[in-house]
C-alpha positions as CSV (number, residue, x, y, z in Angstrom):
1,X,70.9,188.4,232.8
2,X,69.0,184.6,233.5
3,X,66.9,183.9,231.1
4,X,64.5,181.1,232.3
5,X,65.2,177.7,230.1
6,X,60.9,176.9,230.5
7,X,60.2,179.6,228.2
8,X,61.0,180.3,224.4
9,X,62.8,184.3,224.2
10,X,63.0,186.8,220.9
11,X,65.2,189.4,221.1
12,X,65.9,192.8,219.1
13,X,69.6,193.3,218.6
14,X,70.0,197.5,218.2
15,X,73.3,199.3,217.6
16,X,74.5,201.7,220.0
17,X,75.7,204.9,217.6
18,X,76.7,208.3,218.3
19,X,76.7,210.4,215.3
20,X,79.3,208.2,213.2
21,X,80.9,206.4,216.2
22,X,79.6,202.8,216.8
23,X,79.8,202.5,220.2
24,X,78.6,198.5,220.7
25,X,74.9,196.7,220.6
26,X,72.6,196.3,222.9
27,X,69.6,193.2,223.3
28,X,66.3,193.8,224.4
29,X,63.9,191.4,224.8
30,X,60.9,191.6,222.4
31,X,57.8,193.0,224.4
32,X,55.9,195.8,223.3
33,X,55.2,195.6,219.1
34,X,55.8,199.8,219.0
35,X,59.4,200.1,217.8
36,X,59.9,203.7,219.0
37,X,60.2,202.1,222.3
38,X,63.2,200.5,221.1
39,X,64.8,203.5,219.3
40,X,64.1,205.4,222.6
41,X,65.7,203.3,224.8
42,X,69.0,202.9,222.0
43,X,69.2,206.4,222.2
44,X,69.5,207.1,225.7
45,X,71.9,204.3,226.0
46,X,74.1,205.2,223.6
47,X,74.2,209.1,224.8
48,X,74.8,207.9,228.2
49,X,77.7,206.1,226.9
50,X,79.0,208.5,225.5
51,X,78.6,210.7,228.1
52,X,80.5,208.4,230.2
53,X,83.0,208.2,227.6
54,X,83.8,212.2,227.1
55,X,84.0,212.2,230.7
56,X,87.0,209.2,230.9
57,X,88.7,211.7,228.4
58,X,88.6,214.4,230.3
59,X,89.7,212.5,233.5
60,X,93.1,211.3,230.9
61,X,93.9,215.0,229.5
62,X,93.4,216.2,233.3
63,X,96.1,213.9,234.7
64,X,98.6,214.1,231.9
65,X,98.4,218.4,233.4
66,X,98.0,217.7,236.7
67,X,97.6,214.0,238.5
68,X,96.6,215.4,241.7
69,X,93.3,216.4,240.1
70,X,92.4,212.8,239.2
71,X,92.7,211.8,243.1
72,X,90.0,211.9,245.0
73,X,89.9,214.7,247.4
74,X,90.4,212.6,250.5
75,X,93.3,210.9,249.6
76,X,95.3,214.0,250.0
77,X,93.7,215.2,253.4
78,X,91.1,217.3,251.9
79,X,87.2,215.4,252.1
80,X,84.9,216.5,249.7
């Protein structure tokens, strides 16, 4: 993200969370005054990560059982 030198920017720096597991931070530029906005948007954000993150496990505990189930179908002469 560019943000334009010309103009002065405030930002809100939120934590991305899942339960007890701090997953990183995200920055939003400050626009609308209502804070649930913010807490909103951190919330989706963070389950989406996580979400993304349960799924890389299950991709890692499928290959260490079976590697062929990783590979995409194609590669194997099967299209999806």
């Amino acid at each position: 993200m560019a943000v334009a030198s010309e103009r002065q920017c405030s930002f809100v720096v939120e934590p991305l969370y899942f339960q007890e597991n701090q997953l990183g931070f995200v920055l939003f530029e400050i626009g609308p005054q209502e804070g649930a906005i913010y807490d909103a948007l951190r919330d989706q954000i963070s389950s989406a990560l996580q979400g993304a993150l349960l799924m890389q496990q299950v991709r890692e505990r499928s290959a260490e059982f079976d590697p062929a189930a990783v590979r995409p179908r194609h590669l194997y002469g099967k299209r999806p």
